[in-house]
C-alpha positions in Angstrom: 108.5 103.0 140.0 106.4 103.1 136.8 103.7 102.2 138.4 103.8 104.9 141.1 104.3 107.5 138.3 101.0 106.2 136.3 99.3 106.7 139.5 100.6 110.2 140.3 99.8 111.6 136.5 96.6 110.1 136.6 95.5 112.0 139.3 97.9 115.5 138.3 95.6 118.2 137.2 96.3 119.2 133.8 97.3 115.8 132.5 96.2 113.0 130.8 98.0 109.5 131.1 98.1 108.8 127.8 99.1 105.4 127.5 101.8 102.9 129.4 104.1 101.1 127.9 105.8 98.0 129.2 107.2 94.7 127.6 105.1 92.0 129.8 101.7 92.8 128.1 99.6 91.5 131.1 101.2 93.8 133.4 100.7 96.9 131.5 96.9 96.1 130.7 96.4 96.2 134.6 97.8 99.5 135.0 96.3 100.7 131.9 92.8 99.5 132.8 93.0 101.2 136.4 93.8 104.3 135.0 92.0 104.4 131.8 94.8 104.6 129.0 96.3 102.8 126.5 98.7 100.0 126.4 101.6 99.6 124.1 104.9 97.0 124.3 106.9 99.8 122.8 108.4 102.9 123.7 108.4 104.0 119.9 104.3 103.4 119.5 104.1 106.6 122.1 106.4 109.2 120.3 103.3 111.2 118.2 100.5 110.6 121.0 102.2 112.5 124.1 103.7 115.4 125.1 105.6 113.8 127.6 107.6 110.7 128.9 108.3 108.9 132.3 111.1 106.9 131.7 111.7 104.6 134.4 113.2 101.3 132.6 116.4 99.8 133.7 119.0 102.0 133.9 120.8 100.5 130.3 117.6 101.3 128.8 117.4 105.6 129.8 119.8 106.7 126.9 118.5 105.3 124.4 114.3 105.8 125.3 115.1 109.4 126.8 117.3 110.5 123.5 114.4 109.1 120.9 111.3 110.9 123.1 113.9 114.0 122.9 114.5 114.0 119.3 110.6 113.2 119.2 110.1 116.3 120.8 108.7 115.2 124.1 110.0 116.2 127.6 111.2 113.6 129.2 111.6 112.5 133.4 114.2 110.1 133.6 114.3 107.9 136.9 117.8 107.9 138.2 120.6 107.3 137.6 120.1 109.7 134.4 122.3 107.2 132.4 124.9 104.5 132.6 127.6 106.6 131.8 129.0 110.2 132.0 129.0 110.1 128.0 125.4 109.4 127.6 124.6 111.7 130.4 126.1 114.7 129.0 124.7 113.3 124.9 121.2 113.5 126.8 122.0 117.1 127.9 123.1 118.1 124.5 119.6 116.8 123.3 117.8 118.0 125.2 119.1 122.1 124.8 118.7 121.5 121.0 115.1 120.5 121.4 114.4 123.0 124.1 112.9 120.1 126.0 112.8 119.4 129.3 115.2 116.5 130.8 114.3 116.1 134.6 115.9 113.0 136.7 114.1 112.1 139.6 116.0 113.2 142.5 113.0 113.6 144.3 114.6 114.0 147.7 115.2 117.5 146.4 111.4 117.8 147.2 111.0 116.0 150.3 109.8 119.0 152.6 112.2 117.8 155.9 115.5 118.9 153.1 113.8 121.8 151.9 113.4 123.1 155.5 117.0 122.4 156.3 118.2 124.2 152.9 115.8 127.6 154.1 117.9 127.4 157.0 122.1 127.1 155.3 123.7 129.4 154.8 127.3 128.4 154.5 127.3 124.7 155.6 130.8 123.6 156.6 130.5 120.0 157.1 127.7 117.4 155.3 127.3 114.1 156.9 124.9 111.3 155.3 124.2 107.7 155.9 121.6 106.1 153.6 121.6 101.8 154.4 118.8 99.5 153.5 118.6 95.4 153.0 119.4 94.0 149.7 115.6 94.5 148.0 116.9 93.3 144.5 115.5 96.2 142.9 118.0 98.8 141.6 120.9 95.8 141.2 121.2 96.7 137.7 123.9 99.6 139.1 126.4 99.8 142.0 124.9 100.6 145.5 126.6 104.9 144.5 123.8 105.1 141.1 120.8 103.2 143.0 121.4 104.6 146.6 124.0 107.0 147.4 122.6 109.3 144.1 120.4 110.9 145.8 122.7 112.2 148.6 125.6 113.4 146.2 122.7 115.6 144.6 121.6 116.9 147.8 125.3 117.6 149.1 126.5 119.4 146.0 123.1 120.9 146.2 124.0 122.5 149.6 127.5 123.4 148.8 126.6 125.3 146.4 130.6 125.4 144.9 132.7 123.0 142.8 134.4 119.6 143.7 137.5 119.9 143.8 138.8 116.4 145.7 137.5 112.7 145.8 138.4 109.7 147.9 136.0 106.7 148.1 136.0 103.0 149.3 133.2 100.4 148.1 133.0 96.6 148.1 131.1 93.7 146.8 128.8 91.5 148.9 126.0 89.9 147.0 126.1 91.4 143.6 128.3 91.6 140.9 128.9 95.7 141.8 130.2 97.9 144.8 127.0 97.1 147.4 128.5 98.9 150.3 130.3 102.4 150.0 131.6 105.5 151.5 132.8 108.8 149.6 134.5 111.8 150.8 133.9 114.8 149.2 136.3 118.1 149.4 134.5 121.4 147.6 136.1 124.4 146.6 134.8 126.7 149.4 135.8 124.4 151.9 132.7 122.7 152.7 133.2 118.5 153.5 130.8 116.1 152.5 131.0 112.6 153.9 128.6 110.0 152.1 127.5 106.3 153.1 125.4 103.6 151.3 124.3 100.6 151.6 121.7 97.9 150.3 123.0 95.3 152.3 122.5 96.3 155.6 120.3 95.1 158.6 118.3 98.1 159.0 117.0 100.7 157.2 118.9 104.1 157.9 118.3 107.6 156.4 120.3 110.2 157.9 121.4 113.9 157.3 123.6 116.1 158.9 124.7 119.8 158.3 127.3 121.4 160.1 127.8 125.2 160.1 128.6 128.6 162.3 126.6 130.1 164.5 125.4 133.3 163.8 125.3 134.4 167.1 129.0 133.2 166.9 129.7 135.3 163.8 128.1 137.9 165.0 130.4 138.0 168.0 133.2 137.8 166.9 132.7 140.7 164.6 131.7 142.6 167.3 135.1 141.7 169.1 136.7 143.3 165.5 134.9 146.3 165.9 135.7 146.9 169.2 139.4 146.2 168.6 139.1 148.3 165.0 137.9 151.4 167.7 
């Protein structure tokens, strides 16, 4: 993922990869090089020679870069998960509003232009359904299957119910790591709106799907005509 950042800033009008920083040295000198910046083995080395940070480390590793680049002074994009814990999420919140920096986490399905098509079009979604399965890649096994995979559709789900949570109920198991590699989560939010939420990284095929469920119009409409009529 670092990589695909460097590659994206270097060609991002208006900014200059300044430098790359990663702990084998022989794998930062060849992104470096194809870029043209500087390579360091440290995050610390970057803190006075940017203006901003892509953190995209293993997940234990995003409090603790993200909170000194913050108290550095440097706006910071975290890969997600934002953190390991709720705690450290909500210490790199904290920082970040008494530095009047910004803290951005990649949920970049937020920008894919097929979701932002279908959020145009809700308007009071009543029923979310999402299945996101993949093989086991190895990548991302620092975290249960909900932080690597099923992240991104939690965002996007409280992102189109636009109300609290106000009920939980999940299921996950282990399969070939240490954490929960196969879930599902049921959602309940405050306006009534159900979310139901499946991921995996150890399936046989890849699948992305989304669903949103909600009235018709013409079926509101309808039947508010029938209300008038009766009202008369």
């Amino acid at each position: 993922m670092g990589r695909l950042h460097a590659e994206k800033f270097s060609r991002c009008e208006g900014a200059t990869l300044a430098a790359v920083v990663d702990s084998d040295p022989e794998r930062a000198a060849a992104l470096a090089d194809a870029y043209g910046a500087r390579v360091f083995s440290h995050f610390s080395e970057i803190l006075s020679i940017a203006d901003a940070a892509v953190i995209a480390a293993p997940t234990e590793r995003h409090h603790e870069i993200a909170a000194a680049c913050l108290r550095a002074g440097l706006h910071v994009l975290v890969e997600k998960p934002i953190a390991r814990t709720l705690a450290e999420a909500d210490d790199l919140l904290e920082l970040a509003r008494k530095s009047q920096r910004v803290l951005q986490v990649g949920h970049v399905e937020r920008y894919n232009k097929a979701y932002q098509a279908l959020e145009q079009r809700m308007n009071r979604p009543r029923f979310i359904d999402a299945e996101r399965l993949s093989a086991f890649k190895g990548r991302g096994a620092d975290v249960d299957v909900i932080l690597d995979v099923m992240i991104h559709d939690l965002d996007l789900a409280a992102s189109l119910a636009r109300a609290p949570v106000t009920e939980i109920s999940a299921c996950g198991f282990r399969v070939l790591t240490g954490d929960i590699d196969i879930a599902n989560v049921r959602l309940e939010f405050a306006n009534g709106c159900v979310a139901n939420l499946a991921a995996s990284r150890v399936s046989q095929a890849p699948v992305r799907k989304l669903r949103v469920f909600q009235a018709a119009l013409r079926a509101r409409r309808y039947r508010r005509h029938r209300a008038v009529r009766g009202a008369l």
